[in-house]
C-alpha positions in Angstrom: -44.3 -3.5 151.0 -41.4 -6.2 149.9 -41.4 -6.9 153.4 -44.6 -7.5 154.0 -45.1 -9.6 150.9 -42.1 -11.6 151.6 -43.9 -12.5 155.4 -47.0 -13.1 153.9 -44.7 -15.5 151.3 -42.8 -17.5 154.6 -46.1 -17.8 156.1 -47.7 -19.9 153.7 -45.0 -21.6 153.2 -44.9 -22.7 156.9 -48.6 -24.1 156.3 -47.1 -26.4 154.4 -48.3 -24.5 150.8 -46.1 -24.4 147.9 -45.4 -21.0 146.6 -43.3 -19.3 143.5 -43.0 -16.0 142.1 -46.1 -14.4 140.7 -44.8 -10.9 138.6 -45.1 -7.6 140.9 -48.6 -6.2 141.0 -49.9 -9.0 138.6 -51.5 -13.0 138.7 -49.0 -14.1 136.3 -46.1 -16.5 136.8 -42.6 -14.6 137.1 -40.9 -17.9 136.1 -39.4 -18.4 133.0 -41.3 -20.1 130.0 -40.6 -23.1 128.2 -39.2 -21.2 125.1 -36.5 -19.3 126.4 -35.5 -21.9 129.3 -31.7 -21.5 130.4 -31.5 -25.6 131.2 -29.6 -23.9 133.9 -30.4 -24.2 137.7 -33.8 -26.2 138.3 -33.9 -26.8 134.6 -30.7 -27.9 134.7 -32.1 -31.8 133.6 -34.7 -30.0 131.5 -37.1 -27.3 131.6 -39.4 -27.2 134.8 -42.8 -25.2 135.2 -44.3 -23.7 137.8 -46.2 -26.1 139.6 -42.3 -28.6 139.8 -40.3 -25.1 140.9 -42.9 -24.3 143.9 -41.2 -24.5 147.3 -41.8 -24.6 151.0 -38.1 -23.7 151.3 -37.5 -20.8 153.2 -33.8 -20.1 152.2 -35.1 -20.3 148.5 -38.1 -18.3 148.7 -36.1 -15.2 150.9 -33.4 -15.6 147.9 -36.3 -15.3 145.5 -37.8 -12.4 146.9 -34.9 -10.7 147.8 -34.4 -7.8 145.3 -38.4 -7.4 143.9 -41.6 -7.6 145.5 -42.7 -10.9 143.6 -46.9 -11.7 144.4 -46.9 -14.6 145.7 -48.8 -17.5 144.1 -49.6 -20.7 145.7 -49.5 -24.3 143.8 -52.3 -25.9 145.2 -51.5 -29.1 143.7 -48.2 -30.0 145.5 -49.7 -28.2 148.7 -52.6 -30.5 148.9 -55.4 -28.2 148.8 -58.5 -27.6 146.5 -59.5 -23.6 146.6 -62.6 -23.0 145.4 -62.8 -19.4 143.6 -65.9 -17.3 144.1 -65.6 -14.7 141.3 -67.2 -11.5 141.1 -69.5 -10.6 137.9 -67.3 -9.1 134.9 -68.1 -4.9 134.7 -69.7 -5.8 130.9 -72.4 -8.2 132.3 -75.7 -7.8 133.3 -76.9 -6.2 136.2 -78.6 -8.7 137.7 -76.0 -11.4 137.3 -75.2 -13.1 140.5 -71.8 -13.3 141.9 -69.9 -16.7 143.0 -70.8 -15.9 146.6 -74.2 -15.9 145.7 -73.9 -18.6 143.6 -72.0 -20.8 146.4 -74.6 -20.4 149.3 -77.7 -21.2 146.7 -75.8 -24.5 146.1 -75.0 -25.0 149.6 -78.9 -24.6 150.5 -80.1 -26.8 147.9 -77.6 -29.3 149.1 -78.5 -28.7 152.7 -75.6 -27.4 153.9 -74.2 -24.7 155.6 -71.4 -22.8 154.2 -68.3 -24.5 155.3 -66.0 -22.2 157.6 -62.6 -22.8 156.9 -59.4 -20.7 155.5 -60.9 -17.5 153.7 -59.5 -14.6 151.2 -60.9 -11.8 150.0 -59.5 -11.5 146.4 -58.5 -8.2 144.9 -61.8 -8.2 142.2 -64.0 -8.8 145.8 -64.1 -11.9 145.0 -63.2 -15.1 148.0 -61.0 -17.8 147.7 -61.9 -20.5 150.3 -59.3 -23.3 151.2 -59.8 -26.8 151.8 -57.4 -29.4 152.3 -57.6 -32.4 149.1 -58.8 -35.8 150.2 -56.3 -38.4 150.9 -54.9 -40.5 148.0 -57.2 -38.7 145.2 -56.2 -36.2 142.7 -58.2 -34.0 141.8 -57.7 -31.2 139.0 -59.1 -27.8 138.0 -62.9 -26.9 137.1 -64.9 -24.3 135.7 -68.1 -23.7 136.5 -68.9 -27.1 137.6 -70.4 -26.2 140.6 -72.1 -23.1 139.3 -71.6 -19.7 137.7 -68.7 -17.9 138.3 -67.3 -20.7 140.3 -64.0 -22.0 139.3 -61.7 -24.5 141.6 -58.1 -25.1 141.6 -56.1 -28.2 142.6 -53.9 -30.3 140.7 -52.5 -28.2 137.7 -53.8 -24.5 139.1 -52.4 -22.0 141.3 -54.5 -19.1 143.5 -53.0 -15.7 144.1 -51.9 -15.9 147.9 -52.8 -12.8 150.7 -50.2 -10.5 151.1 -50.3 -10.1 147.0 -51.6 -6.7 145.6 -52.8 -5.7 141.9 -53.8 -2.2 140.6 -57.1 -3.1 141.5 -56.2 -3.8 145.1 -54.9 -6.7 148.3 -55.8 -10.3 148.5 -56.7 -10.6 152.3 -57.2 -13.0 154.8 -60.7 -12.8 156.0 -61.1 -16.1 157.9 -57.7 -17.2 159.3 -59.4 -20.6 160.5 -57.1 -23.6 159.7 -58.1 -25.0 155.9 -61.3 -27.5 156.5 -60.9 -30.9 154.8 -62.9 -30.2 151.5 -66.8 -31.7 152.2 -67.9 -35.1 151.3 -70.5 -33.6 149.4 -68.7 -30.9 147.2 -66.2 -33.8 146.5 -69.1 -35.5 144.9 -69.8 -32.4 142.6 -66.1 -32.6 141.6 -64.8 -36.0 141.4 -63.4 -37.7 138.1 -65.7 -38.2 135.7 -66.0 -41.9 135.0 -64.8 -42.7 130.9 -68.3 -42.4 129.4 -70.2 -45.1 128.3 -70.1 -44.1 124.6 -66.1 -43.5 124.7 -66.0 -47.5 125.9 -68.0 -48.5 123.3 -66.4 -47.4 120.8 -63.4 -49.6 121.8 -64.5 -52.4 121.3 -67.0 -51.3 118.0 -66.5 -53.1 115.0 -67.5 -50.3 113.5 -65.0 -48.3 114.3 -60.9 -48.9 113.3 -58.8 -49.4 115.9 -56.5 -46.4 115.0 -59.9 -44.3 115.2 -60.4 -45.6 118.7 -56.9 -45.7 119.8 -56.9 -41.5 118.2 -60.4 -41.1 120.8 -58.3 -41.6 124.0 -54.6 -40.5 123.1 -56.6 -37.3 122.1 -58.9 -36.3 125.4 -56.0 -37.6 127.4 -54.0 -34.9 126.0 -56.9 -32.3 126.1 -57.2 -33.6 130.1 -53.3 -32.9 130.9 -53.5 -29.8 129.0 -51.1 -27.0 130.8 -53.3 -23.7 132.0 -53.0 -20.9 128.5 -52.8 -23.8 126.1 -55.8 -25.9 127.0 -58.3 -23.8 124.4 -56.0 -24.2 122.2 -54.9 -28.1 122.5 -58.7 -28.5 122.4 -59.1 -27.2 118.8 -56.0 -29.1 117.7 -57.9 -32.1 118.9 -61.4 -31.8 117.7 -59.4 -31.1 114.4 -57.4 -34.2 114.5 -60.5 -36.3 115.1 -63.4 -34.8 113.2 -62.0 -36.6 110.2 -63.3 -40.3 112.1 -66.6 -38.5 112.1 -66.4 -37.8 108.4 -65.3 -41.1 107.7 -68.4 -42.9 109.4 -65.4 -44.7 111.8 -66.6 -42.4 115.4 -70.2 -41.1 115.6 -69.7 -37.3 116.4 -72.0 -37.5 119.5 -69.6 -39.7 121.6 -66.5 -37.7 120.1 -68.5 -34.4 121.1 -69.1 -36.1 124.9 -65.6 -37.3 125.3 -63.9 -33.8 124.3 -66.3 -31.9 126.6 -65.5 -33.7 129.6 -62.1 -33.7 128.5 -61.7 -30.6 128.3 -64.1 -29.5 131.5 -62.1 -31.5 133.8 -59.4 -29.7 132.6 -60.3 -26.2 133.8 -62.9 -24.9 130.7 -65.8 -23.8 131.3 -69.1 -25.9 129.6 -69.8 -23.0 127.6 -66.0 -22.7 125.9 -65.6 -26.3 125.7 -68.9 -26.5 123.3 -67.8 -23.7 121.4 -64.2 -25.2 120.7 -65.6 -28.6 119.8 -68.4 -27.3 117.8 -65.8 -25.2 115.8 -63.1 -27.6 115.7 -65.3 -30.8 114.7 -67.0 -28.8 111.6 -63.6 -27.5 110.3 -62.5 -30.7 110.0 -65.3 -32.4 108.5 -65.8 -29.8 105.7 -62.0 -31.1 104.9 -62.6 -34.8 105.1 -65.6 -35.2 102.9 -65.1 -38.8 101.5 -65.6 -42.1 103.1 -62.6 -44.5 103.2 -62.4 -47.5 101.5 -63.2 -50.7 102.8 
C-alpha cells in the first residue's frame, strides 16, 4: 500500500499540487506543531506550518514517504486550486437531510448551470471533492457553507485529503480524471471577498466612537480572518471578548461589531451558524464584565 500511496503522492505533485505528510490512515497533518518545533531543518529560520513545508519536490516527498505510508494531503493554496467539498450528512442527523451533492446541483439549477466537469474524488465519508484551478491574481480563502449546506471550499489556508489516501472508513478515489476546470465565473461570485461593510467604515470615521475602539474593530477581525485552521473558534471568542467592552462602553454599537466578526470569521472557514454562536457568547461575556460607561 506504501507504494501505491507514494505514486498517488508523485502524481499530484507532477500536476503541479503541493503536497505534505498527512498521519497514516488519518486527515491530520503528520508535521510537527508549533510547540515542540526542533528550529531544525525547514524551521531552521523559525518554525514553518504546513501549508510553507508543502512541496512539488520529488526527491523530498520519496524521502518523506520512505519508511511510513503518510496520506497524502494537498495545500491548495500554494497549488493554486479552490476544491469545493461536497460532504455527506453526519450519521446523528435527520433523515431527510440532503447531502452536499444534492445541495450543489440545486444551486447549480437555480443558477442555471450545469454541473461543472472537471477533476473529481470520491472521499472516504462518500462524499466528492471537485477541483478547480483559482483565478489569476486573486486569493481566495476557505468557506463554510457559503454556498450551501454541507458545502465547504478550500483554497488559501486549507488543505483536502488527496486519492490514493485511505481511513478506517475507506479510499479517496479519483472519479473524474478530467484536467481541473478553471473555477466558474459564477461560483466565484458566491465566494469572492466580502467588501469591509458599510457599518465597519463608519465607525472609522464616527465621532462617536474613540479611535482606539476603532483602530481595536479591524486589528481584531483581521486577526479572526488570518486565523490558522483548529484555532479559528477559538481566536473568535478571544476577540468578541476583547471588543464587547466598546459595546458596553457606548464607543461601537454591537450590531456593526456582530457584522464585522461574522464575516470575519466566515471568510475564514466557520460556518454562519458557529460564527453566531461564538460572537453571541463572546460579546455577552464581556459586556456582563464591562458594566460602566467611561468618562468623558
Amino acid at each position: 500500500m506504501s507504494t501505491r500511496i507514494l505514486t498517488a503522492t508523485l502524481d499530484a505533485a507532477e500536476r503541479g499540487w503541493h503536497v505534505f505528510p498527512l498521519r497514516p490512515g488519518d486527515k491530520r497533518p503528520a508535521l510537527h506543531g508549533e510547540t515542540v518545533c526542533p528550529r531544525l531543518g525547514d524551521c531552521a529560520g523559525g518554525h514553518r506550518k504546513w501549508e510553507d513545508r508543502a512541496t512539488t519536490d520529488p526527491d523530498r516527498i520519496r524521502r518523506a514517504w520512505a519508511d511510513r505510508p503518510f496520506n497524502v494531503g494537498i495545500a491548495t493554496g500554494p497549488s493554486g486550486l479552490v476544491v469545493v467539498d461536497l460532504d455527506m450528512p453526519k450519521p446523528t442527523s435527520s433523515t431527510d437531510t440532503p447531502s452536499g451533492v444534492t445541495t450543489f446541483k440545486a444551486l447549480c439549477e437555480r443558477a442555471g448551470q450545469a454541473v461543472p466537469t472537471t477533476y473529481r474524488t470520491r472521499t472516504a465519508s462518500g462524499g466528492h471533492h471537485l477541483y478547480f484551478t483559482a483565478p489569476p491574481g486573486i486569493r481566495l480563502t476557505n468557506s463554510a457553507g457559503r454556498l450551501g449546506k454541507l458545502i465547504d471550499t478550500r483554497a488559501h489556508g486549507g488543505y483536502v485529503v488527496a486519492a490514493g489516501s485511505f481511513t478506517p472508513t475507506g479510499p479517496y478515489t479519483v472519479t473524474d480524471p478530467t484536467p481541473p476546470a478553471p473555477l466558474p465565473e459564477w461560483l466565484y461570485v458566491l465566494l469572492k471577498p466580502r467588501q469591509a461593510s458599510r457599518g465597519l467604515m463608519a465607525v472609522a470615521s464616527s465621532p462617536k466612537s474613540s479611535r482606539y475602539a476603532a483602530a481595536a474593530l479591524t486589528a481584531e477581525t483581521a486577526t479572526v480572518r488570518t486565523a490558522p485552521q483548529g484555532e479559528r473558534d477559538s481566536t473568535l471568542l478571544s476577540a468578541a471578548r476583547a471588543l464587547g467592552r466598546f459595546i458596553a462602553w457606548g464607543d461601537l454599537p454591537r450590531s456593526v461589531v456582530e457584522e464585522a466578526l461574522q464575516e470575519a470569521a466566515e471568510s475564514a472557514g466557520l460556518s454562519s451558524r458557529q460564527c453566531r454562536s461564538t460572537v453571541r457568547s463572546g460579546l455577552n461575556w464581556s459586556i456582563a464584565r464591562n458594566p460602566q460607561r467611561r468618562t468623558a
